[in-house]
C-alpha positions as a LaTeX table, in Angstrom:
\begin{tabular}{lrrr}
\hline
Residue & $x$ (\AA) & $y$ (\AA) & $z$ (\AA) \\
\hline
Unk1 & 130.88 & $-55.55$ & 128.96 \\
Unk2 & 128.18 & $-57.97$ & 129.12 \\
Unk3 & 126.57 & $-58.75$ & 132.72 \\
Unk4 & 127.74 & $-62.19$ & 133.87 \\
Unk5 & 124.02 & $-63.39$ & 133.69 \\
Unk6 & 123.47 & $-62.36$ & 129.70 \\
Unk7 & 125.39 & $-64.95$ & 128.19 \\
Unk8 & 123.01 & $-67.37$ & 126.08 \\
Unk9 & 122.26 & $-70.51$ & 128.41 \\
Unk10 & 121.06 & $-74.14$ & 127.95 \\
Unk11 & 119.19 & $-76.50$ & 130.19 \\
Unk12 & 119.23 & $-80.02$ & 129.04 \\
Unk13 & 117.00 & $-82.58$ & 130.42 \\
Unk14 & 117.63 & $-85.93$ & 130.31 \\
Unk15 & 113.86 & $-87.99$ & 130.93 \\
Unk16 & 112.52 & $-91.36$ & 130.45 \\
Unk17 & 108.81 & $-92.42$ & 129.95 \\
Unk18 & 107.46 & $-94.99$ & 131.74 \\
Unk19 & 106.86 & $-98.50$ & 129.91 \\
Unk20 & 103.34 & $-97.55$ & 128.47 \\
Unk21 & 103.15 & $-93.81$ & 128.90 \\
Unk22 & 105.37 & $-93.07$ & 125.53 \\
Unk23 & 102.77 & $-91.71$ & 123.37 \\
Unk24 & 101.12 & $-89.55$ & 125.82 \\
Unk25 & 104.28 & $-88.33$ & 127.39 \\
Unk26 & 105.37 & $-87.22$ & 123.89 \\
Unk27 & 102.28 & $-85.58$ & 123.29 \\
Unk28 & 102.66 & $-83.78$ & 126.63 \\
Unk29 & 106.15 & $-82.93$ & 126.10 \\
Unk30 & 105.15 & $-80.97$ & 122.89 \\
Unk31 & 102.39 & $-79.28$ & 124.49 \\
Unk32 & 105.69 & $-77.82$ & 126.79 \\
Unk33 & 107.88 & $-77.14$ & 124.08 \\
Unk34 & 104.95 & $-75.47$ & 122.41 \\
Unk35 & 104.06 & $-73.68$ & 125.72 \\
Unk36 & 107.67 & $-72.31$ & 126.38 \\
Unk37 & 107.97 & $-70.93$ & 122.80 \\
Unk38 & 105.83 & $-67.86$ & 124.14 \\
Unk39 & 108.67 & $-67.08$ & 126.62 \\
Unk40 & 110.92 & $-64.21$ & 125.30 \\
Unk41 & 114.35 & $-65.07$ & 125.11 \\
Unk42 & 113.05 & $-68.45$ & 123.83 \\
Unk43 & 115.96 & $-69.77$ & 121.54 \\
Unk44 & 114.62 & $-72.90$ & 120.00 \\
Unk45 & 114.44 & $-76.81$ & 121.54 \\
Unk46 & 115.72 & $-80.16$ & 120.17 \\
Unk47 & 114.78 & $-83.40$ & 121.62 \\
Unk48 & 117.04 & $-85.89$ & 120.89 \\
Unk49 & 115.61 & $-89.83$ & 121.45 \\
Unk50 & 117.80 & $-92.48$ & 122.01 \\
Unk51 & 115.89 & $-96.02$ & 121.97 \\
Unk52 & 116.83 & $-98.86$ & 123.94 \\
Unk53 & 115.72 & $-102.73$ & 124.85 \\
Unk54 & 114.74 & $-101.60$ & 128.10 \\
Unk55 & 113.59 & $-98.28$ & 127.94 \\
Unk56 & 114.03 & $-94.81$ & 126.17 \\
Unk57 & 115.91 & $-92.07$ & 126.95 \\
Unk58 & 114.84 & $-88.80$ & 125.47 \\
Unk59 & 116.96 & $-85.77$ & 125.81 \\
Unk60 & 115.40 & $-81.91$ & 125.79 \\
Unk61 & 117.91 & $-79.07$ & 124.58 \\
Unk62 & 116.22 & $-75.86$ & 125.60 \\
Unk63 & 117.90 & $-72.38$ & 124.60 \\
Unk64 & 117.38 & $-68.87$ & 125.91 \\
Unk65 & 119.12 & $-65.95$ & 125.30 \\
Unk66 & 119.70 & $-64.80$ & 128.84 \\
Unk67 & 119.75 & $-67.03$ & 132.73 \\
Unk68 & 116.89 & $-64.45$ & 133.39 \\
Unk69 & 114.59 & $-65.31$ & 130.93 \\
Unk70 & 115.24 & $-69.27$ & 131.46 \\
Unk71 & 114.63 & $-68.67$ & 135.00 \\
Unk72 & 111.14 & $-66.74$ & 133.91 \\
Unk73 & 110.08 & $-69.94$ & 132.15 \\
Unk74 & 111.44 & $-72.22$ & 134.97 \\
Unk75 & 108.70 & $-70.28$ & 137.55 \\
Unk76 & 105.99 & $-70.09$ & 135.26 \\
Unk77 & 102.98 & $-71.39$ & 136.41 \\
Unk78 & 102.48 & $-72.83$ & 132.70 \\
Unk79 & 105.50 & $-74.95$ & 133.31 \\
Unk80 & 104.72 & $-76.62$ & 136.33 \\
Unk81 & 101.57 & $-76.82$ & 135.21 \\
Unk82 & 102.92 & $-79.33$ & 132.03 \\
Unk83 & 106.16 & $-80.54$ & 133.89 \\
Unk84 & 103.98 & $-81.94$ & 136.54 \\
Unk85 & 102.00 & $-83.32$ & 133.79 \\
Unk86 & 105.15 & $-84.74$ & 132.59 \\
Unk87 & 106.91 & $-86.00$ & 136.26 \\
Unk88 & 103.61 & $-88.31$ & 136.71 \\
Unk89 & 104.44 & $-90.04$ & 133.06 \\
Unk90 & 108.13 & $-90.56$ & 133.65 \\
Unk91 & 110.20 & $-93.44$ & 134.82 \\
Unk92 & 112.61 & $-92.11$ & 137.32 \\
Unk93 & 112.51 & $-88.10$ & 138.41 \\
Unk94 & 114.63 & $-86.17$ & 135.08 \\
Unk95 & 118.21 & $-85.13$ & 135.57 \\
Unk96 & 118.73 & $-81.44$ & 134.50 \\
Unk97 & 121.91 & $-79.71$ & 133.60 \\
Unk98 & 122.27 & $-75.82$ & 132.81 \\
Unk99 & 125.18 & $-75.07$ & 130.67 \\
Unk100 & 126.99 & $-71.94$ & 128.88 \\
Unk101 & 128.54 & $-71.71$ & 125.75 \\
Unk102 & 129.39 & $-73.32$ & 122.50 \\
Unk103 & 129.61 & $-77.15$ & 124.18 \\
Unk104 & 126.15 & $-77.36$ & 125.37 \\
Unk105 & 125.76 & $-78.86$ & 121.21 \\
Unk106 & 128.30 & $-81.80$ & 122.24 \\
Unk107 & 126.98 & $-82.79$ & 125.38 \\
Unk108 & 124.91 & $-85.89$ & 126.09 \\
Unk109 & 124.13 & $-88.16$ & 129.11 \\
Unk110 & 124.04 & $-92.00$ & 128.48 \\
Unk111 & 121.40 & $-93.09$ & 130.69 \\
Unk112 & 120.87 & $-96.23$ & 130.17 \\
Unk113 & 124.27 & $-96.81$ & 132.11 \\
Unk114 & 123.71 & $-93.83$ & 134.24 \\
Unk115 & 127.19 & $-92.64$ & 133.37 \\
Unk116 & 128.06 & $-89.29$ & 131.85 \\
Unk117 & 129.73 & $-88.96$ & 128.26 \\
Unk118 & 132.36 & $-87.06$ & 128.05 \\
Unk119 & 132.98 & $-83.51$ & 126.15 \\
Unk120 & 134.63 & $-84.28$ & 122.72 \\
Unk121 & 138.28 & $-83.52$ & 122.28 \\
Unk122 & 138.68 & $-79.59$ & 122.08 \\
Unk123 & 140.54 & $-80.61$ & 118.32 \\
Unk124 & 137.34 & $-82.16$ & 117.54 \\
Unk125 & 135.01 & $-79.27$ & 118.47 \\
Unk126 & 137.16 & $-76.80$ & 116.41 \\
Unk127 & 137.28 & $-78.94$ & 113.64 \\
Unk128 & 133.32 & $-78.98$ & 113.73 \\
Unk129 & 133.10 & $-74.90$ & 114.48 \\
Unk130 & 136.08 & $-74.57$ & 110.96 \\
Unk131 & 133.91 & $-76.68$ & 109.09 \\
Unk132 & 130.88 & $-74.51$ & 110.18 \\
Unk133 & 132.59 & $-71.45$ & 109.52 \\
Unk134 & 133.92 & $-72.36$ & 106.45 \\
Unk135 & 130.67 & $-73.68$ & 104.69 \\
Unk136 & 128.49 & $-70.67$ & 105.83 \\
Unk137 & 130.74 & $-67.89$ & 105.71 \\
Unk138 & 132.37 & $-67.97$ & 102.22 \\
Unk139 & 128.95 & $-68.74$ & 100.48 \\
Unk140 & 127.16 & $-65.79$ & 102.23 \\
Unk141 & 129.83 & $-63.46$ & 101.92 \\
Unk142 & 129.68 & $-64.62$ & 97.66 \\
Unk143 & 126.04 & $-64.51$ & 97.66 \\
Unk144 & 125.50 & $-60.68$ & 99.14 \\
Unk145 & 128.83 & $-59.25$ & 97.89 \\
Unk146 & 127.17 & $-57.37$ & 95.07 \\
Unk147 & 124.42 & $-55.91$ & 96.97 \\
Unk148 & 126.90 & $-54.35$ & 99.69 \\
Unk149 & 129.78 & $-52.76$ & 97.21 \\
Unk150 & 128.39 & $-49.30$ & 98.13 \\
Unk151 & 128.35 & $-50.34$ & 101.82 \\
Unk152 & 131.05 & $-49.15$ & 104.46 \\
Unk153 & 133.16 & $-52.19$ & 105.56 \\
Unk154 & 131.61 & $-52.09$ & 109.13 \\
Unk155 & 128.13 & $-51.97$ & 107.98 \\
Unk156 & 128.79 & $-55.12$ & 105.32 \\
Unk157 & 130.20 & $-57.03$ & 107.81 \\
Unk158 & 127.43 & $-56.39$ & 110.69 \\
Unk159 & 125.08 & $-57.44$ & 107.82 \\
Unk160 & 127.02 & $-60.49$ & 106.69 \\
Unk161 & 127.70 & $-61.88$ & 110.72 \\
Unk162 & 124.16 & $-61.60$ & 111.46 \\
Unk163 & 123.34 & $-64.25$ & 108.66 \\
Unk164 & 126.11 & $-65.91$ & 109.56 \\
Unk165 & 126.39 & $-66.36$ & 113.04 \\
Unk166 & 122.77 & $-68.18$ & 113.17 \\
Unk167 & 123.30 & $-70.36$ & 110.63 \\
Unk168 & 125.84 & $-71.65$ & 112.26 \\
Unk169 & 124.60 & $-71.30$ & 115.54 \\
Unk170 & 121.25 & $-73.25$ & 114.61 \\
Unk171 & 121.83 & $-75.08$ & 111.42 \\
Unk172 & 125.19 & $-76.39$ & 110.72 \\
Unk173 & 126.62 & $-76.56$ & 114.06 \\
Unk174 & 123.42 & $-79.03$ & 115.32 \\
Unk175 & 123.90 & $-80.74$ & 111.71 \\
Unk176 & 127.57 & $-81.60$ & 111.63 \\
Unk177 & 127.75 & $-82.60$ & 115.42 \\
Unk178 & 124.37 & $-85.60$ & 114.73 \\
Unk179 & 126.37 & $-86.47$ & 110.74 \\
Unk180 & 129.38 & $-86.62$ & 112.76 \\
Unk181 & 128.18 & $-88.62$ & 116.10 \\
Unk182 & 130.40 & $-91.46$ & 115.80 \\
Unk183 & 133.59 & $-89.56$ & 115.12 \\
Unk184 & 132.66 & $-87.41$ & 118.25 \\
Unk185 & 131.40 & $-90.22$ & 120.61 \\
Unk186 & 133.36 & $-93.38$ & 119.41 \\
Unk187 & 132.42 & $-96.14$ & 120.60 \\
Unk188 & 129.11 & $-95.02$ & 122.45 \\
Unk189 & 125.49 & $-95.63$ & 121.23 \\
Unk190 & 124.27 & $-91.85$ & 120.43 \\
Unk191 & 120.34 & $-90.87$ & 120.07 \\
Unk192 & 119.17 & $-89.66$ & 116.93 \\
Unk193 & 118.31 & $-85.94$ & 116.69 \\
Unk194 & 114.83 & $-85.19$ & 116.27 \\
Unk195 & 114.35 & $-81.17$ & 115.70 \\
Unk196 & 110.74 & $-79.91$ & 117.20 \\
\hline
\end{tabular}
């Protein structure tokens, strides 16, 4: 059984620039993606940017593999180093969220209203995980079938889950949840993804 504290975690920050500090607070902001990359555990980050009249919001979806390793990035002194860099840019201080699991992807804060948006419909999210599934799994499992005939059943399928389960994970799950925005978030103004 896997310790309580190994479970793949998310911390999405939710930060706005302020009015004439855009450009450099982008360019600091990739400076700190670029910085946290050398972390182990590091899982990959999307910032997602949703523009508005007044302001915009930008939205940072950082993966690790493990609480432990987030928390090693977290008390880095290269991260308060560019974070602090990043606080004296900003608007307001950022709001910060630390999630588990597979609806950290459908989970995004509307700031301009400071109001939360809610979780899509559980229907909605297994709809998006089938579709996933089904798009990813049958082609693989076609595409590599003649190279694993001579394979044990266990081995194949260890081989064919670990191209799987990432493509999903990374690709199509991020990709059908931003085609799919307005279906998942009627009636709400969503940011566009923007994949660093």
């Amino acid at each position: 059984m896997r310790a309580p504290n190994s479970d793949p975690v998310t911390m999405v920050v939710s930060a706005q620039p302020a009015p004439g500090n855009q450009k450099e607070w982008e360019e600091t902001l990739t400076n700190t993606i670029q910085a946290s990359l050398k972390f182990p555990g590091h899982m990959g980050t999307t910032v997602l940017k949703q523009e508005s009249i007044r302001k915009p919001t930008y939205q940072i979806v950082l993966r690790f593999d493990q609480l432990e390793n987030l928390e090693r990035w977290k008390n880095s002194p290269e991260r308060e180093y560019w974070i602090s860099r990043l606080h004296a840019l900003e608007h307001c201080p950022p709001a910060i969220t630390h999630n588990t699991g597979l609806e950290t992807w459908f989970e995004l804060t509307h700031h301009d209203e400071q109001q939360q948006v809610d979780h899509p419909p559980k229907y909605k999210i297994a709809i998006i995980v089938w579709i996933s599934v089904y798009v990813t799994v049958i082609p693989i499992i076609n595409l590599i079938r003649p190279y694993m005939s001579e394979l044990h059943f266990l081995l194949a399928s260890a081989i064919t889950t670990t191209i799987t389960v990432p493509l999903m994970t990374w690709v199509m799950i991020p990709l059908l949840s931003w085609i799919l925005k307005g279906w998942l978030y009627p009636g709400s103004n969503q940011p566009v993804a923007k994949n660093d």
